[in-house]
Each structure stands twice: as C-alpha cells, then as structure tokens.
LOGUDREN-895132 format. One record per residue (C-alpha): x, y, z. Coordinates in steps of 0.001 Angstrom, whole numbers, plus 500000, padded with zeros to 6 digits. Layout:
LOGUDREN-895132
XYZ/...
***
This chain:
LOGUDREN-895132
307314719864554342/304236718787556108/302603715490555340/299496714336556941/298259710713556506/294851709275557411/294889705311557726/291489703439558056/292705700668560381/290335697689561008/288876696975564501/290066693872565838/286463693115566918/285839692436563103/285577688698561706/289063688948560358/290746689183563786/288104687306566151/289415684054566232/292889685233567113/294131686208570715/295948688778571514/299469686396571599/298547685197568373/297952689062566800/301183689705568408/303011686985566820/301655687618563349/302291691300563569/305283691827565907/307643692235562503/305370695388561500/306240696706564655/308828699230565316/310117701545568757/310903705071567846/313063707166570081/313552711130569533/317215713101570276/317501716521569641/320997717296570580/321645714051572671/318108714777574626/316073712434574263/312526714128573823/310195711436573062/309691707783572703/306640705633570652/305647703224568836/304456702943564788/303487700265562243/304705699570558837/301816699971556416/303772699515553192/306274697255551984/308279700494550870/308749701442554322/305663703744554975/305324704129559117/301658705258560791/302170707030564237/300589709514566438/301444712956566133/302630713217569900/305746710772569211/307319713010566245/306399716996567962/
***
C-alpha cells in the first residue's frame, strides 16, 4: 500500500516564528522530533529525520529516508 501525504508547513519567516531563534524553535519543538534509521537484513540502508504532525503518531519525511 502506497500512501502519499502533502503537508503545508509554515515558513519560519512568518510572524508566528519571528521572534524566536533558532535555540528557542529547537527547544519548543525538539519533542516532535524523531531520528529514523533503515536495516534491511542487519544493513543499515538509510538514516533521516521526520516530525510528528499528529498526536496519533502521524510522521512527515522525505521520500529519500524510507526508499
């Protein structure tokens, strides 16, 4: 099964993230943040980053961490 989701993510140029620096973004966000490593048959074959989006446990990535 193939499942392809668009997110509209908000520039952090915008109002809502202008007053806060980048340690401050970091610190606000760091818990949404998670480190994915891919094994196929003890290989590791790829290693990234994604975001939590939902409080049900919804991730956003690029495609090039999960190929």
């Amino acid at each position: 099964m193939n499942k392809v989701i668009a997110v509209l993510l908000l520039s952090i140029s915008t109002p809502l993230f202008a007053a806060m620096t980048p340690k401050d973004l970091f610190a606000k966000y760091k818990h949404a943040v998670v480190r994915i490593d891919l094994y196929y048959q003890g290989i590791g074959l790829s290693l990234g980053s994604a975001f939590f989006v939902s409080g049900d446990g919804h991730l956003v990535t690029n495609s090039h961490v999960i190929r």
